[in-house]
C-alpha positions in Angstrom: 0.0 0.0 0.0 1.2 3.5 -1.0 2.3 6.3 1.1 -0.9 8.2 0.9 -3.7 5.3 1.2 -2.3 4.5 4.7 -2.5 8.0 5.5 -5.9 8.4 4.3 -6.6 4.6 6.2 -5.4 5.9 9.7 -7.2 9.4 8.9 -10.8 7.4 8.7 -9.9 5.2 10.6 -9.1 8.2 13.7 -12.3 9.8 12.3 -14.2 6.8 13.3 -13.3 6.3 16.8 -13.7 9.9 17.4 -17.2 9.9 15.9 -17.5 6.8 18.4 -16.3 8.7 21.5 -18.6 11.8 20.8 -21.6 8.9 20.2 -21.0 7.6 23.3 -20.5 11.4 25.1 -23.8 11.4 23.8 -25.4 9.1 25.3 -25.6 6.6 22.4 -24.1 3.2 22.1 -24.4 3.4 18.0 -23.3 6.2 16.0 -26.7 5.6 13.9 -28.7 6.5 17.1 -27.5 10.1 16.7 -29.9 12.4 15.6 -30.2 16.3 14.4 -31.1 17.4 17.9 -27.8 15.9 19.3 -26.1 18.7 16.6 -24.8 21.8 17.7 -23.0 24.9 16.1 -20.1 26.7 17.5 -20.2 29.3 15.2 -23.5 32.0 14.7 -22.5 31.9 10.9 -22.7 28.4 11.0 -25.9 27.9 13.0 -27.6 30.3 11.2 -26.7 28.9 7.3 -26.8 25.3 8.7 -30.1 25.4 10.7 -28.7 24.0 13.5 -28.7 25.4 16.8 -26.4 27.5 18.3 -24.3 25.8 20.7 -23.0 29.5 22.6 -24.0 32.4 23.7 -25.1 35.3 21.6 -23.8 38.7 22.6 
């Protein structure tokens, strides 16, 4: 395996467990039980193009 596909393995790979670690932060033993409400912004920009809810506080 090239140079770049195990780079790109360990990156998914990372992304996964890290998805798994916020799931379980969550409250949820799958990361398919996460849902829209368990979504937050950290940006106003963001919330407010995404529709998802702001995660701060507004000045």
């Amino acid at each position: 395996m090239d140079e770049a596909a195990e780079r790109l393995a360990r990156f998914l790979t990372s992304s996964v467990e890290l998805m798994q670690v916020m799931a379980r932060a969550c409250g949820h033993s799958h990361l398919s039980s996460f849902a829209p409400e368990d979504l937050v912004a950290w940006k106003h920009d963001l919330a407010d193009l995404s529709g998802v809810a702001y995660g701060g506080v507004r000045d």
